[in-house]
DOFI-266328 format. One record per residue (C-alpha): residue number from 0; residue in one letter; x, y, z. Coordinates in pm, 1 decimal, always signed. Layout:
n_res_px_py_pz
NUM_A_X_Y_Z
...
***
This chain:
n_res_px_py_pz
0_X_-2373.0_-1211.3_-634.4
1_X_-2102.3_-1445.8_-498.6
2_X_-1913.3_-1333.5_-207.6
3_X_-1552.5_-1329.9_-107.2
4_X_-1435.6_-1353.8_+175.1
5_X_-1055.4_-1370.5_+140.4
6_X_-811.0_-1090.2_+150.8
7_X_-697.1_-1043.2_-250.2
8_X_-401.5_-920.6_-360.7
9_X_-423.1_-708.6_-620.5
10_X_-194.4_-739.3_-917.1
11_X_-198.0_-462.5_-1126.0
12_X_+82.0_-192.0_-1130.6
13_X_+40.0_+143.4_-847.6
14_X_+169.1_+456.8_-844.5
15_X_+460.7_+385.5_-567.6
16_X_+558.9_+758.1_-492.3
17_X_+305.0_+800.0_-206.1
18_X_+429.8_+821.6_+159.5
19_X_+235.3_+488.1_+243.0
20_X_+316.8_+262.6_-63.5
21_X_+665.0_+379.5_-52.8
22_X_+703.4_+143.8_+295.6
23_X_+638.2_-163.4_+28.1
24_X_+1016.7_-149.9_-71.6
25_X_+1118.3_-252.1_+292.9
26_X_+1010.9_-579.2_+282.3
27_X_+1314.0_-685.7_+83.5
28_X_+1522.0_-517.2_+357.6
29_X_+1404.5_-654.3_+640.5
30_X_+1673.8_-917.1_+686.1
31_X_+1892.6_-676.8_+665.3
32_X_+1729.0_-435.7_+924.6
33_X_+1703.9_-700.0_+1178.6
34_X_+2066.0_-819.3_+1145.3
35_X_+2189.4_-484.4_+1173.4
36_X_+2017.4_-396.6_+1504.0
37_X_+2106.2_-766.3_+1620.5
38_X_+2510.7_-730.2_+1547.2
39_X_+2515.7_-381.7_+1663.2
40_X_+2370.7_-420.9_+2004.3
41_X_+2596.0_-737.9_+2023.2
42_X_+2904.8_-473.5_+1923.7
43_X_+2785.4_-259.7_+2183.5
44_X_+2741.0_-546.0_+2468.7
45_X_+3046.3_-687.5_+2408.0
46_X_+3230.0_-330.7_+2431.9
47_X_+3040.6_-271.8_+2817.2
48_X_+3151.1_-534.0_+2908.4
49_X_+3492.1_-427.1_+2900.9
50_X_+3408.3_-153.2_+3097.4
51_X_+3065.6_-264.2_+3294.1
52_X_+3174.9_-569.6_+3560.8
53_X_+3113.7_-866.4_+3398.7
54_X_+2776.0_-1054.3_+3476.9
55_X_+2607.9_-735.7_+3496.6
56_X_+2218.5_-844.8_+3432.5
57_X_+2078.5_-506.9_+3282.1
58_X_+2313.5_-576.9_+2970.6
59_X_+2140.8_-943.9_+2885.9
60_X_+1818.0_-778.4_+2958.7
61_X_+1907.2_-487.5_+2697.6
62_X_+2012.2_-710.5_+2432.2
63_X_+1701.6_-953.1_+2422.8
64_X_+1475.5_-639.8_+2408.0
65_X_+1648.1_-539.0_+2113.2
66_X_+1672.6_-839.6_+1941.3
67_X_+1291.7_-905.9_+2071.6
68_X_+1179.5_-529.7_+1894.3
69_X_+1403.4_-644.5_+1583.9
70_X_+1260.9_-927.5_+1527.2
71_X_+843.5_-796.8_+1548.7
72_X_+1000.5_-510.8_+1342.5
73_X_+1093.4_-726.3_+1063.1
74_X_+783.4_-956.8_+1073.7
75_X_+517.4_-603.9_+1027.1
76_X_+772.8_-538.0_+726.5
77_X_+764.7_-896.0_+590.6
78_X_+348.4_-878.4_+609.9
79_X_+345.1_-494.0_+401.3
80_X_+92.6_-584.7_+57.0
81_X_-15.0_-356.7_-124.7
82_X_-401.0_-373.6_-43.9
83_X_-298.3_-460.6_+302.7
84_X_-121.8_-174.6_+354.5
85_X_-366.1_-60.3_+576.4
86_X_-376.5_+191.5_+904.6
87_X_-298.2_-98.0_+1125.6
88_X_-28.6_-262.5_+1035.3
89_X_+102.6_+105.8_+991.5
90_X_+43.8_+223.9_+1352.2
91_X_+210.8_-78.8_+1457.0
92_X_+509.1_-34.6_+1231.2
93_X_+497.1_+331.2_+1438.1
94_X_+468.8_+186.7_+1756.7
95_X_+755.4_-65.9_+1692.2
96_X_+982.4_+140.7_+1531.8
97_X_+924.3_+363.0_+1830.2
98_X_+1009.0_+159.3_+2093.0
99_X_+1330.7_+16.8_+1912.9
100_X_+1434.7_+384.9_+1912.5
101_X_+1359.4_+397.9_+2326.6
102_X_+1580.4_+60.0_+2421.2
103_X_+1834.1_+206.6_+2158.1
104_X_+1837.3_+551.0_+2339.4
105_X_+1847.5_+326.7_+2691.4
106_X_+2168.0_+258.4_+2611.9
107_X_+2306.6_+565.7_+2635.4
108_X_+2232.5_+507.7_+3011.0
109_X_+2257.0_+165.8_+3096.8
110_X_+2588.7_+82.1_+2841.1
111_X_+2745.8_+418.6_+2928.1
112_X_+3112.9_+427.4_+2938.0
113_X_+3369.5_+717.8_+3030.0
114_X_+3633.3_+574.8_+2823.8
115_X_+3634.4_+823.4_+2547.9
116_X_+3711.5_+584.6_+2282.2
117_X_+3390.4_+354.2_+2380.1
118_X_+3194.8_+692.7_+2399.6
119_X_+3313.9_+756.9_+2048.4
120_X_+3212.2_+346.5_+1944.5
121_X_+2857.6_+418.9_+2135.0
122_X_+2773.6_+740.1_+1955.4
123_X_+2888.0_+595.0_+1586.5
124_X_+2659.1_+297.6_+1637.8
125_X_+2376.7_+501.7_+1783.6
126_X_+2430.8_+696.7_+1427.2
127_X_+2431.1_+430.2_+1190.7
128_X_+2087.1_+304.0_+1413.6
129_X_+1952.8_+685.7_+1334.9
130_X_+2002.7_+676.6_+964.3
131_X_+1830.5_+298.5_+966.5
132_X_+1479.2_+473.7_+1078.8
133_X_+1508.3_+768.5_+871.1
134_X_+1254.7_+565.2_+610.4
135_X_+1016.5_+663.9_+897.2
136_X_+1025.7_+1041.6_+736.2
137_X_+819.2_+907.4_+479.4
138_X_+561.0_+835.1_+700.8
139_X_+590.4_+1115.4_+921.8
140_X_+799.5_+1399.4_+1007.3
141_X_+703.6_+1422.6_+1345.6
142_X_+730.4_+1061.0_+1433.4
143_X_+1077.7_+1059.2_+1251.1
144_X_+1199.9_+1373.1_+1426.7
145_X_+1046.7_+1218.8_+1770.6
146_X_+1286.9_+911.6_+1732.4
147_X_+1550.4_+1094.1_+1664.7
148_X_+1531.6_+1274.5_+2005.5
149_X_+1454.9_+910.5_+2174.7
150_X_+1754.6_+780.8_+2027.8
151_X_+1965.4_+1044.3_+2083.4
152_X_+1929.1_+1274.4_+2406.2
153_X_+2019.4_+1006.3_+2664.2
154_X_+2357.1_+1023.4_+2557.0
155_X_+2388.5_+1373.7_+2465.4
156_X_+2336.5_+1425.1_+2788.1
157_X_+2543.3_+1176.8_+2971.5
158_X_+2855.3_+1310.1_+2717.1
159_X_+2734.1_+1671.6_+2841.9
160_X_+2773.2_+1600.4_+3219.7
161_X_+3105.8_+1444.5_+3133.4
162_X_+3421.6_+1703.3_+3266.7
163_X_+3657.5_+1659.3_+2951.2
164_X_+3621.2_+1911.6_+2614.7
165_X_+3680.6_+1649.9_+2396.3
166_X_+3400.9_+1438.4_+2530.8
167_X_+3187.8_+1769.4_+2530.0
168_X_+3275.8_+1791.3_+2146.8
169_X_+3073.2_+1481.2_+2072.6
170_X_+2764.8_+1667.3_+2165.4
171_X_+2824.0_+1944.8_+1872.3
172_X_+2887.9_+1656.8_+1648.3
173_X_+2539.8_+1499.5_+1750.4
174_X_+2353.8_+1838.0_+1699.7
175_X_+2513.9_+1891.1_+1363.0
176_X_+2389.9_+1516.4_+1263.7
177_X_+2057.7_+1600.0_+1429.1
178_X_+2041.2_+1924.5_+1221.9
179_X_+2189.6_+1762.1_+903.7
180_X_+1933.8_+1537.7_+893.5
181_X_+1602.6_+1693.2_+901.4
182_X_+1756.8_+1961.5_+667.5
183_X_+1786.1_+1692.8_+428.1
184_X_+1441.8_+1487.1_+551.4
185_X_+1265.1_+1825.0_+412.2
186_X_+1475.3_+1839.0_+62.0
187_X_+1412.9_+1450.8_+12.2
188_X_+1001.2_+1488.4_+79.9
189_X_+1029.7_+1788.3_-184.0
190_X_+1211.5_+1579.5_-428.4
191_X_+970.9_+1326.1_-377.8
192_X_+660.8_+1484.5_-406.8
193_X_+792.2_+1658.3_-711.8
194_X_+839.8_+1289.9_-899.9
195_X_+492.5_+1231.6_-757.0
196_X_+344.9_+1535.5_-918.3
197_X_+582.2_+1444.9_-1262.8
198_X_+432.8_+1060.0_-1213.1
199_X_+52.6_+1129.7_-1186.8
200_X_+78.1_+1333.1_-1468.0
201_X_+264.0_+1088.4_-1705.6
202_X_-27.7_+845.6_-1591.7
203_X_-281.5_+1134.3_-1655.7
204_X_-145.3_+1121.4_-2027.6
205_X_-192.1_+723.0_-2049.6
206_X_-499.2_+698.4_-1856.8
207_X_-760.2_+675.9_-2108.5
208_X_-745.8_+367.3_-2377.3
209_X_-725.8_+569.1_-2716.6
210_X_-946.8_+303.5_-2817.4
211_X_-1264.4_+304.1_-2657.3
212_X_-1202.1_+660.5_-2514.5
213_X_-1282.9_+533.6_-2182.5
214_X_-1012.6_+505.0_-1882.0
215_X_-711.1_+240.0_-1872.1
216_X_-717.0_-33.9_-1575.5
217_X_-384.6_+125.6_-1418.1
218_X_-572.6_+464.4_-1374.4
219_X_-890.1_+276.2_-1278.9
220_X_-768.0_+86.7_-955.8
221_X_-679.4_+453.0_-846.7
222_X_-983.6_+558.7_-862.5
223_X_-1112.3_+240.2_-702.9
224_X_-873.7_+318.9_-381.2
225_X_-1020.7_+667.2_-366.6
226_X_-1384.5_+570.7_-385.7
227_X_-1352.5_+283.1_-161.3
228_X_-1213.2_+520.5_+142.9
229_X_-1452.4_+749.8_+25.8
230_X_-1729.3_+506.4_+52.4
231_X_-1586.2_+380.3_+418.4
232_X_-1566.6_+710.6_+562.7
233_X_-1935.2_+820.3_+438.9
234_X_-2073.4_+429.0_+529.3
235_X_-2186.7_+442.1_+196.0
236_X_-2233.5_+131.0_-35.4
237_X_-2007.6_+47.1_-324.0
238_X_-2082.9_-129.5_-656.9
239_X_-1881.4_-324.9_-983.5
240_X_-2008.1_-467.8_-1270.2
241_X_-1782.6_-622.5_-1451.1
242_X_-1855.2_-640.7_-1866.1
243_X_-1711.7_-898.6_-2064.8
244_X_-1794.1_-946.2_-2487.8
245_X_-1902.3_-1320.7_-2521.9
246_X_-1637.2_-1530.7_-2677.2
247_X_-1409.2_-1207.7_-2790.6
248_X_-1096.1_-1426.6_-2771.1
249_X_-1275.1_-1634.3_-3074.6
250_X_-1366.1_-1350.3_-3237.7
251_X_-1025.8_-1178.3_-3266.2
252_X_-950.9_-1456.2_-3500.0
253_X_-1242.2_-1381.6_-3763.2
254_X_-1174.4_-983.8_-3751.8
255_X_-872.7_-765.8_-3863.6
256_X_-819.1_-485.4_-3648.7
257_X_-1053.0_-215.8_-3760.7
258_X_-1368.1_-438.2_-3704.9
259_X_-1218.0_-531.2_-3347.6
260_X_-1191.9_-147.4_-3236.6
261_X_-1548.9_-89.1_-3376.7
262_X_-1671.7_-355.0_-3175.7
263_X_-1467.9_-203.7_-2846.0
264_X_-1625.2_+126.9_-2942.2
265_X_-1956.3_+47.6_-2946.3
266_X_-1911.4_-164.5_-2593.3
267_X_-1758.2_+121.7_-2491.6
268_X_-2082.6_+361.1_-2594.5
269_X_-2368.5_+142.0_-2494.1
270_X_-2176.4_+174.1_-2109.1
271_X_-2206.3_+516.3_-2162.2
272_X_-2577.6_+539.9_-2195.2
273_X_-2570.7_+324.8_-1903.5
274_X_-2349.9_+489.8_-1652.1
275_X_-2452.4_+857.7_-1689.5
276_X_-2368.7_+990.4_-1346.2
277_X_-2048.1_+1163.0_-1274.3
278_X_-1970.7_+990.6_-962.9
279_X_-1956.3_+687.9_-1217.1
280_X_-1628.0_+504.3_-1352.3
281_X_-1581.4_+358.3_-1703.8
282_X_-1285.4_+154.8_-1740.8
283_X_-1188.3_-64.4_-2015.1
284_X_-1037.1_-319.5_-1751.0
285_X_-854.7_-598.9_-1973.7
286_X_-766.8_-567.3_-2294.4
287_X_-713.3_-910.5_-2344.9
288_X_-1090.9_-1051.0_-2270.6
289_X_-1240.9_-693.1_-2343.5
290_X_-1353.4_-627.0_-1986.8
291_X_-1528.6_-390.1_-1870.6
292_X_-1554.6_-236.5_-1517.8
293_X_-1816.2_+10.9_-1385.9
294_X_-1792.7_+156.9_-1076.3
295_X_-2073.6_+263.2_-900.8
296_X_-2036.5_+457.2_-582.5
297_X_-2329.4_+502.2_-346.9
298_X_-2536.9_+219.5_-547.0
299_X_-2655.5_-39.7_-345.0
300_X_-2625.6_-436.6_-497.3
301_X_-3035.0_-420.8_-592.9
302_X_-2977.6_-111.5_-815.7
303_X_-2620.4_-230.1_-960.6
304_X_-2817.5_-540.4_-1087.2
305_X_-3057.7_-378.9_-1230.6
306_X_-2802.8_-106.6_-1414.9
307_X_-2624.8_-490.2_-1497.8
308_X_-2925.4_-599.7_-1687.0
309_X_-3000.0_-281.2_-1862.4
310_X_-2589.2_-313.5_-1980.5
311_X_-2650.5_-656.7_-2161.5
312_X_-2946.1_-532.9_-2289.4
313_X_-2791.3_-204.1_-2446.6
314_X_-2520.0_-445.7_-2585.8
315_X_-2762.0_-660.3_-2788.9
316_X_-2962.6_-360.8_-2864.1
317_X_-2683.4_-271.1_-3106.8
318_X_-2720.3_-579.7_-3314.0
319_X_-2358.9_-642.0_-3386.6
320_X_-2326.4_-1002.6_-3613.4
321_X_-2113.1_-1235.8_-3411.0
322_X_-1842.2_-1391.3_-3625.8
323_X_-1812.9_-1698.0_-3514.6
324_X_-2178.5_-1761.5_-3455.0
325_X_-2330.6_-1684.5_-3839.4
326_X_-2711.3_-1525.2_-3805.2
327_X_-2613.5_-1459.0_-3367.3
328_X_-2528.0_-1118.7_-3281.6
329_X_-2303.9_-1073.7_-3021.3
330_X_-2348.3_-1039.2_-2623.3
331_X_-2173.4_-1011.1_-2294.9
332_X_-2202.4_-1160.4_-1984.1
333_X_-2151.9_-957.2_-1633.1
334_X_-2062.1_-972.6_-1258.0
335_X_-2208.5_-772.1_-1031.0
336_X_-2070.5_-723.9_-686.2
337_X_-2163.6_-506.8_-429.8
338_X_-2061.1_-430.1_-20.1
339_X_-1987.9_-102.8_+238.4
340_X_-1604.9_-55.4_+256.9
341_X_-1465.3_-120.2_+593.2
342_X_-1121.1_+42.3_+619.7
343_X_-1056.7_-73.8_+994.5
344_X_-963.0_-431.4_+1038.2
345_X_-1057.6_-377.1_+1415.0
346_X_-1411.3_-318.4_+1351.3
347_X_-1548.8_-689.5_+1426.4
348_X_-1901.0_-578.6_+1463.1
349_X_-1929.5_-432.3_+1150.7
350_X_-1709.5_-732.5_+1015.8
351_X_-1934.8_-983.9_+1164.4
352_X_-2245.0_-790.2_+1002.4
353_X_-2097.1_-736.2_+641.5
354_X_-1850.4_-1020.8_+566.6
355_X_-1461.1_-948.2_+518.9
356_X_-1501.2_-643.8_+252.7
357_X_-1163.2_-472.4_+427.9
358_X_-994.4_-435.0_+61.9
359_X_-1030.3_-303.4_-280.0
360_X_-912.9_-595.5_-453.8
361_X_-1185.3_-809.6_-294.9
362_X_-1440.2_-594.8_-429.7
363_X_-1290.6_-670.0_-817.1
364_X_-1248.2_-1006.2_-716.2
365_X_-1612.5_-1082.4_-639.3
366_X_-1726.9_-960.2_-1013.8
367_X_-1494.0_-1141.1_-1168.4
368_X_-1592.3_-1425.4_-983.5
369_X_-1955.4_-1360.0_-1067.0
370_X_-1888.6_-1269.5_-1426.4
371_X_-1748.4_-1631.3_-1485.4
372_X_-2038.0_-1781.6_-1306.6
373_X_-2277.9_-1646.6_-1562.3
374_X_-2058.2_-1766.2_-1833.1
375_X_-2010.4_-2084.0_-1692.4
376_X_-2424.0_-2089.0_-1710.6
377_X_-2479.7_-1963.8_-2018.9
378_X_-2242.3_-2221.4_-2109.8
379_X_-2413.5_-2549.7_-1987.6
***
C-alpha cells in the first residue's frame, strides 16, 4: 500500500443541502462580506465623529478591531473545501463570527449618539450587519439567535434610557426585526430540510448503475463520509480496494454494447461473492475505466489484501476472452488502501502515530494511487 499524506480534494458532485456544506457557497462572498463590515464601520466612524470630539482614541481602536475580525472572517471563508470542511475550521468560523457580532454591538456604546437622526443611521447599519450573519442559522439556531442579542441589546438599551418617544420607538422597531427574523430563520430551515428530504430521494432513485446493479460513485462518496466518521468515532479501521478491468479502454473498441455490459455484469458479480457482509459497499466508481470501489469498514489493511487477491482471482475465475489479447482472458488490477479515520485535525499524537488520514478523499486517493502502481508493474 502506498501512502498519502496530502490533504485531497475530492471532486465528485455532494449533496449541498446539509447545514455544513451549505457554508461552501460563502467563499465566493467573502469579498463582499469583508467590504461591507469595512465601509460600514467607516460610515459609522465618520458619523461619531460629528458628534464624539474629534481625536477621540476608542473610535480608531473600534474600527481596526473590526476591520481586524473582517478580515480573519473572510480568510476561514476563503479556506471552506469540501473535505476540509471539518469541525475546526467551523468552530472558528463560530468564534469569529461571534466576536464580530460583540465589537459590532460595542458600538452601540462607545459610537452612541443622542442626535436622533445618527441614532436612526446607527440602528439601520447595525441591521444590515444582522441580516449579513443570518447564514449563521444554518449552522445553528442558537449561535445565530445569540448574535443577534450581541449585536443588538447594547443599543436597545442605550435608545431605552433615552427621554424622547420617538427615540423609544426605535426599540419596538428592533424587537419587531428581532422577532421577524427568527420567525422566518424557522420557515427557511423547514424549507430547507424539505429540498433535502426531496434531494436524497431523487439521488436514492439514481443511486444504483442500472448496469451492474451495484451503487453509482455520487451515492458512494456518501456513504464513504458516513463510514469514515463512523469509523473515527468507534477508532475503528477503514479499508478500499479499488477494481479496475485490464485495458477496458482497448476493449470498448472490439465490443458493441451488449458484450461491454456483460462484461460489467460479471465484474460486478464476482465482487459480490467477494464482499458478502452488509457493512460492505459495492460501487461501480468510474464508468469510464470500469472501476470498482469496495469499502470495507472495520477491516484492517492485512485482511483488505487478502479480500484484494481473492477479487482478481474471482475475476479470472470467470474466464472471460480478452479481445484485444486473442487466447488471454481478461483481468484486473487493484489498490488496496487502508488507515483509522481521524476527524480532529488537533489530534497530533494520533497524527504523528497514523500519518495525515484526516479526510475521505485521501483514503480514495491512496487506492487509486496503488491501483496504478500495480498496473504500472504488470506493465514493465
Amino acid at each position: 500500500m502506498e501512502n498519502n499524506h496530502q490533504p485531497v480534494r475530492n471532486t465528485s458532485i455532494q449533496i449541498a443541502s446539509t447545514p455544513q456544506e451549505q457554508l461552501l457557497f460563502l467563499k465566493q462572498f467573502g469579498s463582499i462580506y469583508f467590504w461591507l463590515h469595512v465601509f460600514a464601520a467607516l460610515l459609522l466612524c465618520i458619523l461619531a465623529f460629528t458628534e464624539i470630539v474629534t481625536g477621540n482614541p476608542a473610535v480608531f481602536i473600534w474600527f481596526c478591531t473590526v476591520v481586524i475580525l473582517a478580515t480573519a472572517y473572510w480568510l476561514v471563508n476563503s479556506r471552506f473545501t469540501q473535505d476540509a470542511l471539518m469541525e475546526e475550521q467551523l468552530r472558528r468560523y463560530r468564534i469569529i463570527s461571534i466576536l464580530l457580532c460583540v465589537a459590532w454591538g460595542l458600538s452601540g456604546l462607545l459610537l452612541f449618539s443622542d442626535d436622533p437622526v445618527s441614532q436612526a443611521i446607527h440602528l439601520c447599519i447595525l441591521l444590515i450587519i444582522a441580516i449579513s450573519i443570518w447564514p449563521m442559522s444554518l449552522i445553528s439556531t442558537k449561535i445565530f439567535q445569540t448574535q443577534l442579542a450581541l449585536l443588538l441589546i447594547p443599543i436597545t438599551i442605550m435608545l431605552a434610557l433615552q427621554q424622547n418617544s420617538k427615540t423609544n420607538l426605535l426599540c419596538f422597531v428592533i424587537l419587531a426585526f428581532v422577532t421577524i427574523t427568527v420567525l422566518m430563520t424557522k420557515i427557511f430551515r423547514r424549507i430547507l430540510d424539505a429540498l433535502l428530504n426531496k434531494e436524497q430521494s431523487l439521488i436514492g432513485k439514481i443511486s444504483i448503475d442500472p448496469v451492474t446493479h451495484l451503487m453509482s460513485s455520487r451515492n458512494f462518496d456518501q456513504i464513504l463520509k458516513q463510514e469514515w466518521r463512523r469509523s473515527a468515532r468507534d477508532r475503528q479501521p477503514l479499508s478500499l480496494i479499488m477494481v479496475e478491468i485490464d485495458g477496458f479502454r482497448e476493449m470498448e473498441n472490439q465490443l458493441d454494447t451488449k458484450e461491454v455490459k456483460k462484461y460489467l455484469k460479471t465484474v460486478a458479480d464476482s465482487l459480490r461473492t467477494v464482499a458478502r457482509r452488509g457493512s460492505d459497499t459495492l460501487a461501480h466508481y468510474d464508468y469510464v475505466d470500469a472501476n470498482f470501489a469496495v469499502l470495507l469498514p472495520g477491516t484492517s489493511e492485512k485482511d483488505a489484501t487478502e479480500m484484494a487477491k481473492l477479487l482478481k482471482q474471482k475475476i479470472v475465475d470467470t474466464a472471460l476472452p480478452n479481445p484485444i489479447a486473442l487466447e488471454q482472458i481478461i483481468q484486473a488490477s487493484v489498490g488496496v488502501s487502508s488507515c483509522e479515520p481521524v476527524m480532529r485535525t488537533t489530534d497530533k499524537r494520533r497524527h504523528a502515530i497514523l500519518g495525515e488520514a484526516a479526510y475521505p478523499a485521501s483514503l480514495v486517493k491512496s487506492a487509486k494511487q496503488a491501483l496504478k502502481q500495480q498496473q504500472t508493474t504488470t506493465i514493465e
